[in-house]
N, C-alpha and C positions, 0 to 999 in steps of 0.2 A: 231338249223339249220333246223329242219325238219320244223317248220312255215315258216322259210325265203324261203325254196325248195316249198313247197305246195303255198304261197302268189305269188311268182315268175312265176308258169308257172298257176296258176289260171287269172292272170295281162296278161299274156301275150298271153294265150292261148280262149280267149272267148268261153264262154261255156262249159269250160273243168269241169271233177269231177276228181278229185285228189285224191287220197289216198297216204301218206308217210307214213311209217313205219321203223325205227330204232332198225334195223338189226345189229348193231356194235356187239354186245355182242357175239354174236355166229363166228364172226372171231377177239377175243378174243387170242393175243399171234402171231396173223399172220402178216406178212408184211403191212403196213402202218395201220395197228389199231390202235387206240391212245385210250389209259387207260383210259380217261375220258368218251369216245366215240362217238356218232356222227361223225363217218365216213364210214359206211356201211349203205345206204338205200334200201329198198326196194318202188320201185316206179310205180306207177299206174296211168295212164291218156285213160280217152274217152274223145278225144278232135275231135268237127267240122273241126279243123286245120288238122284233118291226112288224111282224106279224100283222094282217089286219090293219095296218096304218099305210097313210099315202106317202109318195117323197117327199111332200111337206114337211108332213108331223116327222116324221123320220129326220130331216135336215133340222129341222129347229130343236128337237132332241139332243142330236148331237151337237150343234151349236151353242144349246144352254149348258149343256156338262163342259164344255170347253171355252164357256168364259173368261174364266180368270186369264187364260192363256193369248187370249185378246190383249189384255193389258201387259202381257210381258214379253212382248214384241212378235207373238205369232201375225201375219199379216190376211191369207188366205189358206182356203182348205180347196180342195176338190174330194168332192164325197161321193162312193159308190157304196148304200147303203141297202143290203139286199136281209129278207127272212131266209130261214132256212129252206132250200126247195127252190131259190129263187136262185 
């Protein structure tokens, strides 16, 4: 899951450096962790695309490009989403 999340907003976000990170392990026994894991990421984007946008619009950006992955057992994300400069 974490190449599908990193290929996803790399496609989608021109110019972006991506870093994913799979964070499941460490919420381990909590509400929607799945034992096998890949549902807890840790997620990083310097994307041209945030420019001019707040953490909002930025969070709900990436949240909408990574829908589908909602449904296929991603659970949370932790987003540090910065423009270039930032």
């Amino acid at each position: 899951m974490a190449d599908r999340i990193r290929a996803r907003l790399e496609s989608a976000l021109d110019g972006a450096e991506v870093t994913v990170i799979d964070d499941s392990a460490r919420h381990a026994g909590h509400a929607g962790a799945n034992e096998a894991g890949e549902s807890h990421f840790n997620v990083r984007v310097r994307a041209p695309a945030f420019a001019g946008q707040g953490r909002v619009a930025r969070h709900r950006l990436v949240n909408g490009l990574l829908a589908d992955e909602f449904g296929k057992g991603l659970h949370a994300l932790q987003l540090t989403l910065l423009a270039p400069g930032e």
